[in-house]
C-alpha positions in Angstrom: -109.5 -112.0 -74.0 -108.5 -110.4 -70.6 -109.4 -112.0 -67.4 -112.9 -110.5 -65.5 -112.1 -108.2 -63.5 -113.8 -107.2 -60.1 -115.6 -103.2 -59.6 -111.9 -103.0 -57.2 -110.0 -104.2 -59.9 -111.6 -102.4 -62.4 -111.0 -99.1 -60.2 -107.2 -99.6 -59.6 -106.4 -100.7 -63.5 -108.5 -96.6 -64.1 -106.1 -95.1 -62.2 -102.4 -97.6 -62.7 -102.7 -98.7 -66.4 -103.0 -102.5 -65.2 -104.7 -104.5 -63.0 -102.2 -104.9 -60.0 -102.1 -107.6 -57.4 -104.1 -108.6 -54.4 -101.8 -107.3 -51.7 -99.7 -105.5 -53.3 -98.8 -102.4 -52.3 -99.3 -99.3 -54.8 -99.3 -95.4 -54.8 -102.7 -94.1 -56.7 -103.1 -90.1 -57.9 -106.7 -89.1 -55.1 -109.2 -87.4 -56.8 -110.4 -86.0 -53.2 -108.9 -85.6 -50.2 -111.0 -84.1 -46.8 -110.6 -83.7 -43.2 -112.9 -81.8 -40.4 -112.6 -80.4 -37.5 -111.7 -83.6 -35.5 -109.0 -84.9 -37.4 -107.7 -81.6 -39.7 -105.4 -80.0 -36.9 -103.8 -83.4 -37.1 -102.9 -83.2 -40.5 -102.2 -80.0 -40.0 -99.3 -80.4 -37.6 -97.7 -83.3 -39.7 -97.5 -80.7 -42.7 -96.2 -77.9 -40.4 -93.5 -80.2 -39.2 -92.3 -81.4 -42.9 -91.6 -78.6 -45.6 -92.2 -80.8 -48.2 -95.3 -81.3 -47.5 -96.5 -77.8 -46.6 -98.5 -77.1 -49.3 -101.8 -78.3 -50.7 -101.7 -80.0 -54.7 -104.6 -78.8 -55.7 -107.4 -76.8 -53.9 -110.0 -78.1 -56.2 -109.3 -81.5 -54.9 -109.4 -80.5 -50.9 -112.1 -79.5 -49.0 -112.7 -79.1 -44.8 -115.7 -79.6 -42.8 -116.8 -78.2 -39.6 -119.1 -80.3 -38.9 -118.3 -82.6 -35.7 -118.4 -80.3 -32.8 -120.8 -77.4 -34.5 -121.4 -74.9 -33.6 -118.8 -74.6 -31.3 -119.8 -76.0 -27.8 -116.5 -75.3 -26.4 -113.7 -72.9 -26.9 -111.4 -75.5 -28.0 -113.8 -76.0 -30.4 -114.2 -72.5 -31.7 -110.3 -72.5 -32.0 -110.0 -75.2 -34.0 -112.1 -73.5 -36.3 -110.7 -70.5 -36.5 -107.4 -72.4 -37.8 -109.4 -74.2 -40.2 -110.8 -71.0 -41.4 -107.6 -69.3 -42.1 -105.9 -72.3 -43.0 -108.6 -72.7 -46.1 -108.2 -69.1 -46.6 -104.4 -68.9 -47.2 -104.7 -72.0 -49.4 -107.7 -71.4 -51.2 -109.4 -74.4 -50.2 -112.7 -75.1 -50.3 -114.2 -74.9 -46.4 -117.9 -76.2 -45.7 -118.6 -74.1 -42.4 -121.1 -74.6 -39.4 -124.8 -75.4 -40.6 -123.4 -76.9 -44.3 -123.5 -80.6 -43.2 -121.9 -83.6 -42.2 -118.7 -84.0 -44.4 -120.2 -87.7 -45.9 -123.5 -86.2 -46.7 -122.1 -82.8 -48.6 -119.7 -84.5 -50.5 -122.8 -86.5 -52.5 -124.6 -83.2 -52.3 -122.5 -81.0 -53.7 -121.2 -83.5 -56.5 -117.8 -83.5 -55.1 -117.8 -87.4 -55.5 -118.5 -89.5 -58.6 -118.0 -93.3 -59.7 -114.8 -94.6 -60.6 -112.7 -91.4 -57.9 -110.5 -92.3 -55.3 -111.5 -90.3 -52.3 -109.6 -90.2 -48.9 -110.9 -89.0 -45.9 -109.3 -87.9 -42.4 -113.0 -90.2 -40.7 -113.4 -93.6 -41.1 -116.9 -92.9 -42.4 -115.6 -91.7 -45.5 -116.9 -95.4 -46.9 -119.7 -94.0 -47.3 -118.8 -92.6 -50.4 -118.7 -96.4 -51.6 -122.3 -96.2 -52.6 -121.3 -94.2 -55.6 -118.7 -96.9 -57.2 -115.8 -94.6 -55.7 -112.8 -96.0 -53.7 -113.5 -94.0 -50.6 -111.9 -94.9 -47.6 -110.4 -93.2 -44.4 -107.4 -92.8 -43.4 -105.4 -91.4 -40.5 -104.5 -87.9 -40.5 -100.8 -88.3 -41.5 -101.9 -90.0 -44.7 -104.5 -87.2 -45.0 -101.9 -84.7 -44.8 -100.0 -86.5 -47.3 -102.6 -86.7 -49.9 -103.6 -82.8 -49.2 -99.7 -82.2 -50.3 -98.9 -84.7 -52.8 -102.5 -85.8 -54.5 -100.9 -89.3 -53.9 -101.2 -91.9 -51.8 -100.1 -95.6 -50.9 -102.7 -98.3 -50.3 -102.6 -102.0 -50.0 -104.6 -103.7 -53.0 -107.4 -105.9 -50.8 -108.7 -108.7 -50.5 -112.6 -108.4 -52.3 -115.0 -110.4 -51.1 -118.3 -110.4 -53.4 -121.7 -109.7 -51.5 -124.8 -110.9 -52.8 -127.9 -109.6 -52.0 -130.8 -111.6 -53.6 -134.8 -111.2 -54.0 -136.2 -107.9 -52.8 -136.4 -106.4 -49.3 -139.8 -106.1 -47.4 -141.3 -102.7 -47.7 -140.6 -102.0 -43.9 -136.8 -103.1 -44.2 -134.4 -100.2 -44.7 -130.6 -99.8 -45.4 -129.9 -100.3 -41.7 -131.7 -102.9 -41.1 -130.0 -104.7 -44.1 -126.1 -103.4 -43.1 -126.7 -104.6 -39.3 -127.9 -108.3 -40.0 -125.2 -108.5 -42.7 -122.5 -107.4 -39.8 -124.2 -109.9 -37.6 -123.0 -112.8 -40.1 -119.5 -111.6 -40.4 -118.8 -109.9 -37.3 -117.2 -106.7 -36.5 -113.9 -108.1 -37.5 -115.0 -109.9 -40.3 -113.8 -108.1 -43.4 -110.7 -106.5 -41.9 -109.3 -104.1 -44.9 -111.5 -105.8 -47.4 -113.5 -104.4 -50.1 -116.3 -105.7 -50.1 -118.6 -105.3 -53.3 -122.3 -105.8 -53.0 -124.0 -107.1 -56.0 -126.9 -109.1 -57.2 -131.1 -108.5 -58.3 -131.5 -107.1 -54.6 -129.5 -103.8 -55.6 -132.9 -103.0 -58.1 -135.3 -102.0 -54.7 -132.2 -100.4 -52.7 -132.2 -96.6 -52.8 -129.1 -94.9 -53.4 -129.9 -93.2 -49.2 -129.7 -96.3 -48.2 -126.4 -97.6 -50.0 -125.0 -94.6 -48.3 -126.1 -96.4 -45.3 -125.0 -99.6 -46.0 -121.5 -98.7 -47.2 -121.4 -96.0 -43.9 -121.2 -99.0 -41.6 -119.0 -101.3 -44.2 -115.7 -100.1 -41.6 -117.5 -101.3 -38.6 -117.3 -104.9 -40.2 -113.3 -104.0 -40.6 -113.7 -103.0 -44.8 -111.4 -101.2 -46.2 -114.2 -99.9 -49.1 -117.9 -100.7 -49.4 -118.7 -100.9 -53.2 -121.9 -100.1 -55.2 -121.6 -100.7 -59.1 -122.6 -97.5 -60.7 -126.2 -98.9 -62.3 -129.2 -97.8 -63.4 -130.2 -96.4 -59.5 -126.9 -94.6 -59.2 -127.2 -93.0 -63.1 -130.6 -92.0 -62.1 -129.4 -90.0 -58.5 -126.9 -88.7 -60.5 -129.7 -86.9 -63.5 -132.3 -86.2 -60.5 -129.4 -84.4 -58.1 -126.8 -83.1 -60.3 -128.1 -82.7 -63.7 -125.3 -85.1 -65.3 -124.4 -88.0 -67.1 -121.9 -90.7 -65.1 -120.7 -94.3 -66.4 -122.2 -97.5 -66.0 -119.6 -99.3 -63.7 -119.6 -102.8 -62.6 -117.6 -105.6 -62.6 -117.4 -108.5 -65.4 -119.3 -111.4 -65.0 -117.5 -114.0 -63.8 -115.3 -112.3 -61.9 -113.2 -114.2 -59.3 -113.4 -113.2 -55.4 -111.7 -114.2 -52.4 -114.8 -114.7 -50.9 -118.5 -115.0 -51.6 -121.9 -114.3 -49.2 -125.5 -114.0 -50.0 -128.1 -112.6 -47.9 -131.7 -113.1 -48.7 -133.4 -109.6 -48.9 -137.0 -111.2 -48.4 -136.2 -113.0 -44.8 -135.1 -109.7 -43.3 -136.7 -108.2 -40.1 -135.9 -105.1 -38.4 -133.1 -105.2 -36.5 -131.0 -104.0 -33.7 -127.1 -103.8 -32.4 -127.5 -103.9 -28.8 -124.7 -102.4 -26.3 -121.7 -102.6 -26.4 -120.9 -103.8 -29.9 -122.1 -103.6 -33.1 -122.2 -106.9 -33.4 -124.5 -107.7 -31.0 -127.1 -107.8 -33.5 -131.1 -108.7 -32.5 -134.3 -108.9 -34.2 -136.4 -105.9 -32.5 -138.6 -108.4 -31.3 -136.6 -110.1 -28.6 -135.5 -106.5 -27.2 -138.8 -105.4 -27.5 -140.1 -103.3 -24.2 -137.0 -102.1 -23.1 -137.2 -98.7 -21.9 -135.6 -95.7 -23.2 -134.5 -92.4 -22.2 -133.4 -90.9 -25.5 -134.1 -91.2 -29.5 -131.6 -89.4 -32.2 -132.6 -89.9 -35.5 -129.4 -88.5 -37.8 -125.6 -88.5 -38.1 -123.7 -89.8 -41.7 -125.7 -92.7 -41.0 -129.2 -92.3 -40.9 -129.8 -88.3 -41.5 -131.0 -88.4 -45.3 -134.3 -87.7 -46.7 -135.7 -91.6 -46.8 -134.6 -91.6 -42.9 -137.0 -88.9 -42.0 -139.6 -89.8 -44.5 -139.4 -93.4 -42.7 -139.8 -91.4 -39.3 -142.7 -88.8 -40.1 -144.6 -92.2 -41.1 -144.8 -93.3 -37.7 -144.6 -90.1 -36.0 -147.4 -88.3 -38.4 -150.4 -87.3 -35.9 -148.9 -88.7 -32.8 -146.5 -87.3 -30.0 -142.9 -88.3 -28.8 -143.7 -90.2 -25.2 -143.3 -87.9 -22.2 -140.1 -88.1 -20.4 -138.5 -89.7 -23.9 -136.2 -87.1 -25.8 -136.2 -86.9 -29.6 -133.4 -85.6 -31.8 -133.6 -85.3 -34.9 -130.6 -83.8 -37.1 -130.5 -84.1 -40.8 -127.3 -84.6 -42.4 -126.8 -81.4 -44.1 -128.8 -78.5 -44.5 -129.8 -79.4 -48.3 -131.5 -82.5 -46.5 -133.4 -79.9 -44.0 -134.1 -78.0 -46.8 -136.3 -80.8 -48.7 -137.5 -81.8 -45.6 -139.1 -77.8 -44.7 -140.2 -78.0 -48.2 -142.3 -81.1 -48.0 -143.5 -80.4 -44.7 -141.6 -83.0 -42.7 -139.9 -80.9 -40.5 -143.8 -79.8 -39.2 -144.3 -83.6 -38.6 -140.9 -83.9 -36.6 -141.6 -80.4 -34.5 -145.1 -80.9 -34.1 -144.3 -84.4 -32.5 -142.2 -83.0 -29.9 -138.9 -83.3 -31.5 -136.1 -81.0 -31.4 -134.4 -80.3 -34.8 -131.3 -78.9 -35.8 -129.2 -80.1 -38.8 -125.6 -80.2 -40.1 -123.4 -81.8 -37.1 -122.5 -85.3 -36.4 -123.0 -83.9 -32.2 -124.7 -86.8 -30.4 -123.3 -89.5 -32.0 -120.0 -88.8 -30.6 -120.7 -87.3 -27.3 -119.9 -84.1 -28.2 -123.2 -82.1 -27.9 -126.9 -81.4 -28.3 -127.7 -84.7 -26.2 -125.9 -86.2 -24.5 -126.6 -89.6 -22.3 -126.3 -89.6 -18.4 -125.9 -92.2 -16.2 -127.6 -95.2 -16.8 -129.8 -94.0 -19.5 -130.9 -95.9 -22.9 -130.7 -94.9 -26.3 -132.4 -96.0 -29.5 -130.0 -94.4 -32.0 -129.9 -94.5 -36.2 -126.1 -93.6 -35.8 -123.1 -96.1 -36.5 -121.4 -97.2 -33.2 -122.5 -98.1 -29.7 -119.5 -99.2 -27.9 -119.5 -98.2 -23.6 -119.6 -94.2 -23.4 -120.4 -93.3 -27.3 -122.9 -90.9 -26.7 -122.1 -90.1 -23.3 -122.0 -91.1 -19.4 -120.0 -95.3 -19.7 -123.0 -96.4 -17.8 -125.1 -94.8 -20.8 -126.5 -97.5 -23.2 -127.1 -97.5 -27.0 -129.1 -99.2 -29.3 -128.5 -99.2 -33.0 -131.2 -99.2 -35.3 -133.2 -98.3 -38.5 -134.9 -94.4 -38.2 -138.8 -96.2 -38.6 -137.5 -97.9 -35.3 -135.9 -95.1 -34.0 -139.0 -93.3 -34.3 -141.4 -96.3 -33.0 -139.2 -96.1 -30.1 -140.1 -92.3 -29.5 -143.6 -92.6 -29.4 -144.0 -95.4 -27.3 -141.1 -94.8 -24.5 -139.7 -98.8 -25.4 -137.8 -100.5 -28.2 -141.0 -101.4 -30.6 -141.6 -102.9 -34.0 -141.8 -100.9 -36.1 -143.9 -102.7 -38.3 -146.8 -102.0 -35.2 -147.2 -98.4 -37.0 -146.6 -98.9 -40.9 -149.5 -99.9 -43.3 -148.9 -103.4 -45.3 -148.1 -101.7 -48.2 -145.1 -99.3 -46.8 -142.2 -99.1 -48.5 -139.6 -97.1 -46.6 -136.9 -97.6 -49.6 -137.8 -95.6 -52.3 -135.5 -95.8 -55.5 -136.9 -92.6 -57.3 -134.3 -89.8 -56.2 -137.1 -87.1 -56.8 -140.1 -88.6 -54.6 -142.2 -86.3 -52.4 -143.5 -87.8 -49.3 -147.0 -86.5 -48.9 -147.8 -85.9 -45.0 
């Protein structure tokens, strides 16, 4: 009888034959390989500057995204996409222009992910894809560029550390609340090229939008991969969204780890990462009252239907404080598109936000709101280091959309368990759910 074998193992043994070793150094065949217009021209040069690597292996298996600075805000900006354009042109390459979405987000949309696929990605955010029982991880843009040529790839076999998540979340706890208090027990540097495989009962009340969440941020604790089994949630996401069948994926019971952690779903409160690192991790209710200049609710983080579903909740009926800016930008424009459908969008406008969807722009400074000297931000996004978002005297606060949006209405970090009925639940594990405003 073979040894149990871990999700990880289990994924490498698909693709090599056998189950290599921990550490050891092997060269997998990528099922999908992406960049955008931060990182492609990058990748770009390094195949210019070899011949052997100036071609792409397979078209089906590459797509670009413009997506970080879009539309263009500069022209730098509208350069690089020009190149990216014609470069997916000549090569017959899929390209996912201004308006699609935020790379992360699209790839669930469109299907171009599934369990048991090793995805690369020129962003470090490609862990989001983790959620879905794929090996997505990022890489720098050489390796990117090697990949796009070869379909191949190197990678170190890591360490896997088994998560547990036990009981069942509060209905006012979401994804990010759940991701930050788990980085706030292992630190930003905690898991440094890990994968770290989340497991246990608690995985039964946790949506599929919020495993996006959760593997999103998996990097900022130093993991290599963020893993999801594919169960019973992720089969149904799969029917709801794409109309197919995938594989129950998991891995064996009794399975051996490097290293095991539990976190008790039921004692969770909302949370917050105050500046300058993630890892400054605080219940909302010892920052509550601090004053704040700016709210974004969006980016590969937080910009999927539950987040805004969590936000028109609290901001249903009432307005965005005076003086307080509000920006809301779904991931993609198939999120904007439910969201105009079921009437959330009204909620947001109507409130006093501005919407616009399908670019990661504030989150990295690079447009539609940025922060100016000495201002605070509540933000759903992923980092918060000195100058994120803007000005280095700018500050950020990471947190969950229902305390983004609490934060909006009253002009101060708040609980957001101030505006929710008792019975809220802001994860919902039915894919096809309609919020009724």
């Amino acid at each position: 009888m073979s040894k149990p074998r871990t999700l990880t193992e289990k994924l490498f043994e698909a693709k090599l034959g056998r189950v290599p070793e921990t550490g050891e150094i092997v060269v997998v065949p990528i099922d999908l390989v992406y960049a955008h217009d931060g990182t492609f021209t990058l990748a770009l040069d390094v195949m210019k500057e070899t011949p052997l690597l100036s071609r792409v292996f397979d078209p089906k298996r590459v797509a670009l995204f413009i997506d970080h600075a879009a539309p263009a805000p500069t022209v730098a900006a509208a350069l690089v996409h020009r190149v990216m354009r014609r470069f997916a042109k000549e090569h017959g390459v899929r390209l996912f222009d201004v308006g699609t979405g935020i790379s992360h987000q699209v790839v669930a949309d469109e299907g171009l992910i599934k369990p048991g696929m090793f995805v690369v990605g020129a962003d470090s955010h490609t862990v989001t894809g983790g959620a879905f029982a794929a090996f997505a991880t990022g890489v720098g843009s050489t390796d990117a560029a090697i990949a796009m040529a070869t379909g191949k790839l190197w990678m170190r076999v890591p360490e896997q550390v088994r998560l547990k998540l036990s009981g069942e979340a509060p209905g006012y706890i979401m994804g990010k609340d759940i991701v930050l208090t788990i980085i706030g027990m292992v630190r930003s540097d905690g898991m440094i090229y890990k994968a770290v495989e989340f497991q246990g009962e608690g995985l039964k009340s946790i949506s599929m939008d919020s495993r996006m969440t959760i593997s999103n941020m998996a990097v900022e604790m130093g993991a290599k991969v963020g893993l999801f089994p594919s169960d019973a949630v992720t089969r149904e996401w799969y029917r709801a969204n794409h109309g197919i069948e995938v594989p129950l994926l998991e891995p064996d019971a009794g399975a051996e780890y490097d290293e095991e952690l539990e976190l008790e779903l039921p004692r969770l409160e909302p949370i917050v990462a105050a500046p300058p690192n993630v890892d400054n991790v605080k219940p909302v209710r010892e920052v509550e009252g601090i004053e704040v200049d700016q709210v974004f609710i969006g980016s590969c983080t937080n910009g999927r239907y539950e987040d805004y579903v969590a936000a028109a909740r609290i901001l249903k009926g009432r307005k965005v404080k005076e003086g307080v800016r509000c920006i809301a930008v779904p991931a993609s424009r198939k999120v904007y598109e439910r969201l105009l459908r079921n009437g959330i969008i009204d909620i947001l406008v109507e409130a006093g936000c501005f919407v616009a969807f399908g670019t990661c722009g504030p989150c990295i400074g690079a447009h539609l709101g940025l922060l100016g000297e000495s201002e605070v931000a509540v933000s759903t996004t992923n980092r918060n280091f000195t100058g994120r978002m803007g000005h280095k005297e700018s500050k950020v606060y990471l947190a969950s959309p229902a305390t983004a949006a609490a934060a909006a209405v009253t002009g101060r970090i708040t609980d957001p368990r101030d505006f929710l009925p008792a019975d809220a639940r802001l994860m919902v594990v039915d894919p096809s759910y309609s919020f009724k405003p």
